[in-house]
C-alpha positions in Angstrom: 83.9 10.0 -39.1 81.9 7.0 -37.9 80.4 8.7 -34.9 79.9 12.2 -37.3 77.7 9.4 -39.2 76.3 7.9 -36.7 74.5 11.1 -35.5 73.2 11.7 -39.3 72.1 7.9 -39.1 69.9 8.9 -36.1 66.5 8.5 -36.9 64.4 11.5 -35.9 61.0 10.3 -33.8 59.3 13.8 -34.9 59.8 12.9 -38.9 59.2 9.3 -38.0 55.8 7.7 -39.6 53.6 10.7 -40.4 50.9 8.3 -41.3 51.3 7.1 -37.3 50.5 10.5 -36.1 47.5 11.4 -38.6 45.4 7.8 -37.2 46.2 9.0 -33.5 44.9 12.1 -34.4 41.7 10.6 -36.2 41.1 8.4 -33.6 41.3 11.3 -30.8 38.8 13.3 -33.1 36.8 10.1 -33.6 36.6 9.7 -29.8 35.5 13.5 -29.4 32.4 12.7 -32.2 31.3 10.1 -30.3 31.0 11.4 -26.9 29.2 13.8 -28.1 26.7 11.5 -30.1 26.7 9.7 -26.6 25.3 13.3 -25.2 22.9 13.8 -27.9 21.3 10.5 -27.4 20.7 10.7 -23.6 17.1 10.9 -22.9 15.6 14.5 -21.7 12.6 14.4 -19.2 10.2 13.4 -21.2 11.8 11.1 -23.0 12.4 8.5 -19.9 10.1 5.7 -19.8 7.3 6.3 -17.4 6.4 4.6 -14.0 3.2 3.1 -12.6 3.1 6.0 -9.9 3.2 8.7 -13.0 0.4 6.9 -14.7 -1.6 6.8 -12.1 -0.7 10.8 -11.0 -2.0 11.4 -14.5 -5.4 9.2 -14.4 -5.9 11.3 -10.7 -5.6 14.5 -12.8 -7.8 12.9 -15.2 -10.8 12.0 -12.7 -10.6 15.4 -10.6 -10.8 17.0 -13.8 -13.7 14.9 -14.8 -15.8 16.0 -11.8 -14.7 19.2 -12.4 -16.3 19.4 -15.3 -13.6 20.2 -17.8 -13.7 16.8 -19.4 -16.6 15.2 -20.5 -16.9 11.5 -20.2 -16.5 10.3 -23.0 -12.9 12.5 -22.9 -12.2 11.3 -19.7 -12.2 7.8 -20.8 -10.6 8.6 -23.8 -7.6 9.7 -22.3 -7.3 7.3 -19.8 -7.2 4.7 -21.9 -4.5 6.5 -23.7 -2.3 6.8 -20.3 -2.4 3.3 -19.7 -0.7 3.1 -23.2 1.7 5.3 -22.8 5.2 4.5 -22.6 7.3 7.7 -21.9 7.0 10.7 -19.6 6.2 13.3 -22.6 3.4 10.9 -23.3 1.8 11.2 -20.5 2.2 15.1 -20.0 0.1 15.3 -23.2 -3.0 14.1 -22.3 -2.9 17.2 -19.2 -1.5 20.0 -21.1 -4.5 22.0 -21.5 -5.4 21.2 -17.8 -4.5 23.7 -15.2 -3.3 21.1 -12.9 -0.1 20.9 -15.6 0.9 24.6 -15.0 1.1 24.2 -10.8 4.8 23.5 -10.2 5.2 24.2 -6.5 9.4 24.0 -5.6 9.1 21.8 -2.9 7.7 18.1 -3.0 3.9 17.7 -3.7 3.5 15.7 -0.4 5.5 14.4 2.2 5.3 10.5 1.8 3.5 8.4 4.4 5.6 6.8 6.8 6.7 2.9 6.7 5.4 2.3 10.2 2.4 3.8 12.4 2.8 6.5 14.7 3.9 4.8 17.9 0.9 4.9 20.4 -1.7 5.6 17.2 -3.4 2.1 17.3 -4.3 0.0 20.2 -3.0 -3.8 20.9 -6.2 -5.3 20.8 -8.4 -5.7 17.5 -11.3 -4.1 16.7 -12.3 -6.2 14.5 -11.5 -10.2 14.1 -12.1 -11.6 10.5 -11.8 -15.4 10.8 -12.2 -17.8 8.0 -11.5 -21.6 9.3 -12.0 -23.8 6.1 -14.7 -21.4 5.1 -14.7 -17.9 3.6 -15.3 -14.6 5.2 -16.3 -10.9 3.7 -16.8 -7.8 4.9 -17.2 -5.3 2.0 -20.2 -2.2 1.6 -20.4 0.9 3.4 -18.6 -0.3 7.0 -16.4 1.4 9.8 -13.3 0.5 9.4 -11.9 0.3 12.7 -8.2 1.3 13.7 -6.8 -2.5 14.1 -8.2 -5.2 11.8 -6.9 -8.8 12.2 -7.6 -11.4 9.8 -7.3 -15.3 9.6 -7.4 -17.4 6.7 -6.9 -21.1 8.0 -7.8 -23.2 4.9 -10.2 -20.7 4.0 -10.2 -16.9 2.2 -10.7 -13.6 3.6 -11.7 -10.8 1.3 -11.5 -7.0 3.5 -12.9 -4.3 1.0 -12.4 -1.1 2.5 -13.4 0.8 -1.1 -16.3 1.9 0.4 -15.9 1.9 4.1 -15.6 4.7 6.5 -12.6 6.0 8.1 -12.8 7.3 11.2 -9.2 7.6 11.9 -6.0 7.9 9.4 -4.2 5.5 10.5 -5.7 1.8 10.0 -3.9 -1.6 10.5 -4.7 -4.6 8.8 -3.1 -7.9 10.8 -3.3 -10.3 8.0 -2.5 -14.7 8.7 -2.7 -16.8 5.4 -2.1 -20.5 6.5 -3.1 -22.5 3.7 -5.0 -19.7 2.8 -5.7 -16.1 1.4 -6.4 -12.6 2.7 -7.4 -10.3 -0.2 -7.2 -6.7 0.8 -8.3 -3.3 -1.2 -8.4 0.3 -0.3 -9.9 3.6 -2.1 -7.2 4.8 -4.6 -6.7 7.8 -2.9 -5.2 6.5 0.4 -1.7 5.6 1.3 -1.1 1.9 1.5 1.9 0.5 3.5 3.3 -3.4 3.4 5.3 -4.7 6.4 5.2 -8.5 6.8 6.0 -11.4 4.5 5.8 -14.8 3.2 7.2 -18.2 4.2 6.8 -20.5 1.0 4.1 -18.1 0.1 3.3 -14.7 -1.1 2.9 -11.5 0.6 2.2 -8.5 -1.7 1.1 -5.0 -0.7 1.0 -2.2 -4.1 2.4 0.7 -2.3 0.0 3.6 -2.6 0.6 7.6 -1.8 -1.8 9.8 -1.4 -1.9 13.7 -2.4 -3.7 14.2 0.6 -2.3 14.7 3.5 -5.1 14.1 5.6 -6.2 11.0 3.8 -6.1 7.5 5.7 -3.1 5.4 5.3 -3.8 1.5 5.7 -0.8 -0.6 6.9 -1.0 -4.3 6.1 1.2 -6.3 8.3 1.3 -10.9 8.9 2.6 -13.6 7.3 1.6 -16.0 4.3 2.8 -19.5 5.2 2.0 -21.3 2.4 -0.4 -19.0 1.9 -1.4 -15.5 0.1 -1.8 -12.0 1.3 -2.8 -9.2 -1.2 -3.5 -6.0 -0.7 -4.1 -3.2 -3.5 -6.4 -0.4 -4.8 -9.4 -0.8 -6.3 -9.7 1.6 -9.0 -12.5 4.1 -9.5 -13.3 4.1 -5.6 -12.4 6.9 -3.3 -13.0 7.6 0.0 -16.3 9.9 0.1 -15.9 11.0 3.8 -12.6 13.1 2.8 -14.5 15.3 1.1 -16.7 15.5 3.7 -14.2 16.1 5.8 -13.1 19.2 3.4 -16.7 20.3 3.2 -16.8 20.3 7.4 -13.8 22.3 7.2 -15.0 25.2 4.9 -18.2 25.4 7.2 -16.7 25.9 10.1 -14.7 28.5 8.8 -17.5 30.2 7.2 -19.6 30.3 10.5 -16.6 31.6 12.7 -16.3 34.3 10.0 -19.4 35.0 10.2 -19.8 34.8 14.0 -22.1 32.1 14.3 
């Protein structure tokens, strides 16, 4: 009789605390609900926050559509001005959605990237051009040729190298920049490729990496040291370099005359 109570005495672990099972269940349905709030809140496309690279692929869309002649200037400025206030992605695809440029999706990459380095063998040893400044300052600025290898010094002194305006001869240009005590201030058309290899010991070495949509268009590597010093290189916005449109004019004429036999 004990053990035939016993067994009725047995609690059953099915029966046992209903209220038990109904909060595991809540809290598995509770779980569910918020995974999937966790889904519904990540950001599409154009809700990311956008990049300086993605404003300034939207100002370049901006300007050739300005000397295209679909925006008018006062619209051109307009918008830019509202692209350097923009925060996300969709933002900034609104100020091109009526522009053709939008609707060109190509499936590969837009460009292949400029490379780190030079080309081995592409620039000589020696410099073309010496830029010394020896507690003093030194310019060179305007319409110039920018040679392939430019080195400048800044002993105590400031070197300013404005290649917005100069001519490119070749593509690939190298800028040998020493800031002892000093400063070398660099800047390039904004639509060339920039490139940053050297550094800074107790001082500053800063190069705005640049990419061009052209793939012809110069690439300007800035390379030294700062030693207690500064070296700055960056675009200057609003120039470009003239002579790659030349370059694309040059281009059509040949191909006209060969077509036409001349």
């Amino acid at each position: 009789m004990d053990l035939q109570k016993r067994e009725v005495q047995k609690p059953d672990l099915r029966k046992r605390d209903p209220q038990a099972r109904d909060l595991q269940a809540g809290d598995l349905q509770a779980g569910d609900l918020q995974a999937r709030d966790l889904q519904e809140q990540e950001p599409d496309g154009a809700a990311l926050r956008a990049s300086d690279a993605e404003r300034d692929r939207i100002a370049d869309i901006l300007h050739d559509a300005l000397a295209e002649g679909r925006l008018t200037a006062d619209e051109h400025a307009e918008r830019v001005e509202g692209v350097l206030r923009a925060k996300t992605v969709g933002e900034l695809e609104a100020f091109i959605r009526d522009l053709p440029a939008a609707h060109h999706h190509s499936p590969g990459p837009a460009h292949a990237r400029a490379p780190l380095r030079p080309t081995a063998g592409a620039l000589p040893i020696d410099a073309d051009d010496n830029v010394v400044a020896v507690f003093s300052s030194a310019v060179r600025k305007g319409r110039w040729r920018a040679g392939r290898r430019i080195h400048a010094y800044a002993i105590f002194g400031s070197v300013e190298i404005d290649l917005s305006e100069a001519l490119f001869d070749h593509q690939q240009v190298m800028v040998k920049s020493f800031a002892i005590f000093g400063s070398v201030d660099i800047r390039v058309p904004e639509n060339v490729s920039l490139r940053g290899t050297g550094g800074g010991v107790l001082g500053s070495f800063e190069v705005a990496t640049l990419d061009s949509g052209d793939p012809e268009a110069p690439i300007v590597y800035v390379d030294g040291w700062a030693v207690l010093g500064s070296v700055e290189a960056r675009p200057r916005r609003g120039k470009v370099v003239a002579d790659i449109l030349d370059r694309v004019h040059r281009k059509v004429d040949r191909s006209l005359r060969k077509h036409l036999g001349h």
